[in-house]
N, C-alpha and C positions, 0 to 999 in steps of 0.2 A: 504494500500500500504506500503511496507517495503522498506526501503529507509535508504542507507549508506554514502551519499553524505558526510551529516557532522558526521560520525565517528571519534571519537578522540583516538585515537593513544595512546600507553603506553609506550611499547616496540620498537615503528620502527614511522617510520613518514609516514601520509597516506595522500595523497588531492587527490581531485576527481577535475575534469576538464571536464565537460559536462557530456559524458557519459562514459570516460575514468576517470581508478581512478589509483594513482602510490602507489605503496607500495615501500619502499626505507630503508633500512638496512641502520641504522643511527650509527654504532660507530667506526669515522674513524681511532680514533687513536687505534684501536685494528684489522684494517680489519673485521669488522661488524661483529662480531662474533655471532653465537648464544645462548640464554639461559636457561633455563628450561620456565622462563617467557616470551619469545619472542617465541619460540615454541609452549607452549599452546596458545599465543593470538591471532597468526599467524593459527593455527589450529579453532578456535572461529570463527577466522573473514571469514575464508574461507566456512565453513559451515553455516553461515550467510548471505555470497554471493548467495548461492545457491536457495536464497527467493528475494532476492532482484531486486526490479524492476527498479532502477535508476541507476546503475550502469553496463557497457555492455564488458567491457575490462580492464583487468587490464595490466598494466606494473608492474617489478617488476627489483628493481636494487637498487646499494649499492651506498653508498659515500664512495671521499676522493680517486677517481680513483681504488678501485676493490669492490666486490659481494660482499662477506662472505668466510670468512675464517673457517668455518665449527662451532662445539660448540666449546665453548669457555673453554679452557685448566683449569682456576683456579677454575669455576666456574658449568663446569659439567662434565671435565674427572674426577677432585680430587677427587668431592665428591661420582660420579658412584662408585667410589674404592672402598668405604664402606659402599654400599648398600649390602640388601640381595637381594637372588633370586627373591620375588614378588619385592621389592622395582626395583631391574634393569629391568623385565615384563613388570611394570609400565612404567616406561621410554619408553623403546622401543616400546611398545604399544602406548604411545601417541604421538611420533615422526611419527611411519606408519600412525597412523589417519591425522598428518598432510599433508601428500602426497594422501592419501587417498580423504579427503575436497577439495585438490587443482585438483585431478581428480572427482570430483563430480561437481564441480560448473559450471553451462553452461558459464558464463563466458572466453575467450579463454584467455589465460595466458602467456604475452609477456615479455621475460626477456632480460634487457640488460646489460649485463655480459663486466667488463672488471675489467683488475690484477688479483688479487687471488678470486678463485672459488673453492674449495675443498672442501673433506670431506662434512657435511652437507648442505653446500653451494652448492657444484656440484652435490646436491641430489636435491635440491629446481631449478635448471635451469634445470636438466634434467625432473622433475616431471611439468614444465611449456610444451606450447605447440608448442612457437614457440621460438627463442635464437635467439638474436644478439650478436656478440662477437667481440673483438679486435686482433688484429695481437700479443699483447702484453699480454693477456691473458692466464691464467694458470690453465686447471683445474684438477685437481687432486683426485679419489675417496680412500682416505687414508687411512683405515681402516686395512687392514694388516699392514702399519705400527705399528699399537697401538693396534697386536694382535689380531686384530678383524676379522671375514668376512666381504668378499667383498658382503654378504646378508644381505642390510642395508637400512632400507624404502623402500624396492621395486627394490632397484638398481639391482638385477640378472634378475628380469621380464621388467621392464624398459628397460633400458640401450642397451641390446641387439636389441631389434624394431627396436633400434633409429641407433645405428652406425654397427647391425651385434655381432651374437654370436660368433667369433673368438676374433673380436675388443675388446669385450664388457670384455672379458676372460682377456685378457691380459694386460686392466684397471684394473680389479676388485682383481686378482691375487696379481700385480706386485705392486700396487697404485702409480704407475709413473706417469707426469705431461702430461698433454696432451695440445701442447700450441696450439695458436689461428689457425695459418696454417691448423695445422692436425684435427682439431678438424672441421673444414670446409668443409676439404677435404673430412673427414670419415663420414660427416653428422649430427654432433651433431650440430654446426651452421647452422641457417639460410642462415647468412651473415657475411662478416667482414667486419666492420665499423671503421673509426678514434676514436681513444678514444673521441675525441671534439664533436664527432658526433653519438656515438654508443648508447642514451639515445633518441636525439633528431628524430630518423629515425626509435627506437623501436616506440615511441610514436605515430609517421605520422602512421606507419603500421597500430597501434592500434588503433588512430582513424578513420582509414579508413574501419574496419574490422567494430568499432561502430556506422557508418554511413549505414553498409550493412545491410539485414536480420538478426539482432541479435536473432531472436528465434529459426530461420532455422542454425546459426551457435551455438547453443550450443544444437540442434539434431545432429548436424555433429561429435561433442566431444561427446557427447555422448554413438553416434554409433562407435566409432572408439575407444574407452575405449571397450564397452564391446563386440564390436566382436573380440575381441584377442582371447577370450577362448569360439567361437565358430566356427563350423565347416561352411565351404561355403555356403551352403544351406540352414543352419537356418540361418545364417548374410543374403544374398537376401532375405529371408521374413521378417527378421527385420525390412530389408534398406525398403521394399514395405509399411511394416505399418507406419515406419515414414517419409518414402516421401508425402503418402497420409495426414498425421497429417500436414505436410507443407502444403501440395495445398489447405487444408483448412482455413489458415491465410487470412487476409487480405493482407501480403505484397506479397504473388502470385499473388492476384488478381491487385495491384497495378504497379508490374510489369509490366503483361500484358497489363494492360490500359497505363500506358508510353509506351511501346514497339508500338501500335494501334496509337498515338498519336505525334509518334517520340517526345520525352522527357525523359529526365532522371528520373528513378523510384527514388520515395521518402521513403524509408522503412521505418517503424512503429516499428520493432519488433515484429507486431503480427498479 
């Protein structure tokens, strides 16, 4: 059995709490920025979720009142400056892998987002699966500021799903802020929570999500990852081979016997 309960943390601070575990972007006096080393451990531990049996949801949120302030300016814009072409490859190849791990893990990926969200930051809460945010939140995909494309870990395939290919343009284009209101209204939030509160109502979600069918919810990511890039017809015979992979678990069968019994099902995960 592969178990992450007691993982120890390097780059970011991790606890597990039953079957909920928080990941928490720990550097407040810099807006938790990220860094060559918090990306690959961040990338590690997400691909090690994806074996693990003790852990069912994660939350993912910053201190010091905001997320992530994207990478961190002294520590990986300077030095990208004088990289060569494989060394910059490299980089940007193991930043995608990290979005990549955080959409592989059946784990469902609950961020609660408040202050600054940008840049790499607003790549990690959009690459989660569901967002809580604040009224006072700010997310920003920056990247044309600092010369770059708005095609950065995923954000051109992303991003659009989630709030609309016009929306998603005129983020990625423009890297203007997107505060909490709009970002609600357009669909990138869940919810908008009190900052006092917007950690404390990600977590109720999530452990309410790790009380359900957790094996039948990471078929659901799953399926809804890779039927993006297929067509109608082959997604219904996807969805039919793993709905039948569900109705063979135990927790359908346990369903049904609560349901028979008037009681609340007890889910297993399996």
């Amino acid at each position: 059995m592969t178990t992450l309960a007691g993982y120890k943390a390097t780059h970011f601070r991790w606890e597990a709490k039953g079957k909920v575990a928080t990941i928490t972007l720990d550097r407040p006096e810099r807006k938790n920025p990220l860094t060559f080393e918090s990306y690959a451990e961040l990338r590690d531990l997400f691909r090690a979720l994806k074996i693990a049996e003790d852990i069912k949801v994660i939350v993912m949120t910053g201190s010091g009142g905001n997320f992530c302030s994207g990478g961190d300016v002294h520590e990986i814009i300077g030095p990208l400056t004088k990289l060569d072409m494989p060394g910059l490859l490299r980089f940007t190849t193991m930043t995608g892998d990290l979005v990549k791990a955080m959409r592989a893990c059946p784990q469902p990926i609950v961020a609660a987002i408040d202050g600054i969200c940008v840049g790499a930051g607003a790549i990690l809460a959009m690459a989660s699966d569901i967002r809580y945010g604040t009224a006072r939140s700010k997310v920003g995909f920056l990247f044309v500021r600092v010369g770059l494309a708005g095609c950065d870990m995923g954000a051109c395939a992303i991003l659009p799903r989630i709030i609309g290919q016009g929306r998603a343009a005129e983020l990625l284009y423009t890297g203007r802020i997107m505060e909490g209101p709009e970002a609600e209204r357009w669909g990138f939030y869940n919810k908008i929570c009190e900052p006092d509160a917007v950690l404390g109502e990600a977590t109720s979600f999530a452990e309410n999500l790790a009380a359900g069918p957790t094996f039948a919810h990471g078929i659901t990511k799953r399926q809804m990852h890779m039927e993006w890039g297929m067509p109608v017809d082959q997604a219904i015979d996807a969805e039919a081979e793993a709905q039948a992979l569900c109705m063979a678990t135990g927790d359908f069968r346990r369903a049904y016997e609560a349901f028979v019994a008037k009681t609340k099902p007890v889910f297993e995960g399996r």
